[in-house]
Residue, then its C-alpha position, 0 to 999 in steps of 0.5 A: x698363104x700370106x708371107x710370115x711377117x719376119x722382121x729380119x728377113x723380109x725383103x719389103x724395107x721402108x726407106x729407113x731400113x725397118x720392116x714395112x709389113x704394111x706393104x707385105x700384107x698388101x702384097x700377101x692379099x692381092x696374091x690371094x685374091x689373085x688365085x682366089x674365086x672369091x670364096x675364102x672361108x678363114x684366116x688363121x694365125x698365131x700373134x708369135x709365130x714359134x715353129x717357123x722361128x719365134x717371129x712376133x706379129x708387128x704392132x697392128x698387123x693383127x688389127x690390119x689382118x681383121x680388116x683385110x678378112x671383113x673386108x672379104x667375108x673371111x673369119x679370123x682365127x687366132x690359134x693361142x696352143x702356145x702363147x695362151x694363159x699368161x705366156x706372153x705377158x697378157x692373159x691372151x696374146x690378142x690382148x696385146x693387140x685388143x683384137x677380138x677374133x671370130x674363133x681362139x683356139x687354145x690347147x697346150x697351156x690351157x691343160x698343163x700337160x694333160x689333152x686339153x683344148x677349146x674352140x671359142x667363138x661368137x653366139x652368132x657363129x655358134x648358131x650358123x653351125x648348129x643350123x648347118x647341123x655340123x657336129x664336132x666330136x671326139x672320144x674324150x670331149x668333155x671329159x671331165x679330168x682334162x676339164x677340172x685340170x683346165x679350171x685349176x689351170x686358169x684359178x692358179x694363173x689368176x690366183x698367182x698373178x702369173x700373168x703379170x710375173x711372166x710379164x716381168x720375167x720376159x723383161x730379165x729374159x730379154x734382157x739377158x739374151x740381148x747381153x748375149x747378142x751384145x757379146x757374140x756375133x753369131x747371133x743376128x737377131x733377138x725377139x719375142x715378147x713374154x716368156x717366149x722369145x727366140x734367137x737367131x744364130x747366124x754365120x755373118x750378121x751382114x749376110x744372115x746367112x743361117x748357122x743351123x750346124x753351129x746352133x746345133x753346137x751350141x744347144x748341144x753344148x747347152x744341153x750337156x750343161x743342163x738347159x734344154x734349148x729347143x732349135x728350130x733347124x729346118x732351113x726356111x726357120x734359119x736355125x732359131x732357138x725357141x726359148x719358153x721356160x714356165x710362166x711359174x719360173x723364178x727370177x735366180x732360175x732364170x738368171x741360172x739359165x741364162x748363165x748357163x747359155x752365156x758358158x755354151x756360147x763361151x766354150x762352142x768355137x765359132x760363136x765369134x765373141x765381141x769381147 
């Protein structure tokens, strides 16, 4: 497993203090290629990495991440389930990079609720499985429901111009949870990018030390005053709130949510307001 590109907590820094991911990947490689025989089949990953923490892929990092798996006969598979069909602001986050993998994955965005997915791929690896004679099946491929929701799915993202829309609304978004950040100091970090972004709850910015009781709090809080705030409170996650409202949200919605936070942050103790 390559070490998670987490920009603030990673221990590899550049003499200026920012994150040197360039030299973490390296470091992730050669532990690879330490352990390994040679024969690796497959990189998989997520441009935003949402259940370990909402950590967004630095800028290159994907186009490195080819490199190093051409470089070895690898694959790269990027699983799109959550950042797929507009949520990030481009109609695939690989978009964001212009990096095109070996195989995407997609799942829960493409089927809007309904069991959805796809395995998309190259002609030329298509072919080596069909000569290897692997088979994929399940009692519901193909099936016709899920697939014409799929379509709709995809006619209304164009249609609507959604994708543009959660480009915007992720500017209003960021830029209200970064005013949040500005007011208490419970929150260490901010990040994401779309209509997907993450915030890290702390109990001392200097130390990082994760706050997950006090996130906790603080989403129950949310919740009881009518916006659900998923946390992320496994203890390697540091206790992060996963934020990803509808591509289809309105702007006055998402101000109302943020207000909403903005009043759980106000009435929880410990969330050390700044002013």
């Amino acid at each position: 497993m390559l070490p998670p590109p987490n920009a603030y907590r990673s221990v590899f820094r550049k003499p200026d203090g920012s994150h040197d991911w360039e030299t973490e990947l390296e470091f992730g490689w050669n532990m690879i290629d330490a352990a390994s025989c040679g024969s690796l089949a497959a990189c998989i990953v997520e441009c935003i990495q949402s259940s370990a923490g909402m950590h967004v892929l630095p800028p290159g990092y994907l186009k490195a991440l080819k490199k190093h798996c051409e470089k070895r006969g690898m694959l790269l598979i990027v699983d799109e389930a959550q950042t797929g069909v507009g949520r990030c602001g481009d109609l695939m986050a690989i978009n964001y990079e212009g990096v095109v993998p070996d195989i995407l994955t997609l799942s829960k965005t493409l089927g809007n609720g309904l069991p959805l997915s796809a395995v998309i791929t190259r002609e030329e690896i298509e072919k080596v499985c069909i000569e290897r004679d692997y088979c994929f099946y399940t009692t519901h491929v193909n099936d016709p429901l899920p697939a014409a929701v799929g379509d709709k799915v995809l006619e209304i993202v164009v249609r609507d111009n959604l994708v543009a829309h959660s480009k915007a609304m992720g500017q209003v978004l960021m830029a209200g949870l970064k005013k949040l950040e500005s007011r208490y100091g419970c929150i260490g970090d901010v990040r994401g990018r779309g209509l997907m972004a993450g915030v890290e709850i702390v109990a001392d910015r200097e130390t990082k030390t994760p706050a997950l009781d006090l996130g906790k709090a603080i989403g129950d809080k949310a919740y009881e005053l009518g916006v659900w705030a998923n946390l992320s409170s496994h203890p390697s996650f540091g206790g992060t709130f996963r934020i990803a409202p509808p591509i289809t949200i309105t702007k006055e919605q998402l101000e109302t949510g943020l207000e909403i936070l903005e009043k759980a942050f106000a009435s929880t103790p410990g969330t050390m307001p700044l002013y």
